[in-house]
C-alpha positions, 0 to 999 in steps of 0.5 A: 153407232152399228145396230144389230146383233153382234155375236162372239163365240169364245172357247169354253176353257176349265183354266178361268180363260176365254169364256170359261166363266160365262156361265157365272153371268145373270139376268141383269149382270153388266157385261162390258166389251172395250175396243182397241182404243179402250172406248168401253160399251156397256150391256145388260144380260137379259136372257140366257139359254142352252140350245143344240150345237146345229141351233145357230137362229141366235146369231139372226139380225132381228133388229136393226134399231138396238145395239145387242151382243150375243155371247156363245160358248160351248156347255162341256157337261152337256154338249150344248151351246150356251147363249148369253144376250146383251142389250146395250143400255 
């Protein structure tokens, strides 16, 4: 099992592709990312912000005991970036 905080950027499209509707996610929503083989690993959303484009400390590996994903995407209204965590449950 990695641990750590895997980070996944995604364009932010208006045509319902990529991470165009990431902004849809809540605290506590289910996000769930397959591997090639179709293995499925489940994470719970527990913090969503919007920092500057130049702010990259979420891509940071504070840990080394859980297993995070951490969704970026750009905001097309505002110019800044949208930062979804996960923690694996």
């Amino acid at each position: 099992m990695n641990l750590g905080n895997l980070c996944i950027a995604g364009h932010n499209y208006v045509d319902n592709k990529l991470f165009s509707n990431i902004n849809r996610l809540a605290i506590n929503d289910i996000v769930k990312i397959y591997d090639l083989a179709g293995n499925c690993l489940e994470y719970v959303v527990f913090d969503i912000s919007e920092v500057p484009s130049t702010d990259i400390s979420c891509t940071i590996q504070k840990n080394d005991k859980e297993k995070y994903i951490t969704l970026i995407t750009c905001n097309n209204v505002n110019g800044l970036r949208l930062i979804v965590k996960c923690k694996h449950i």
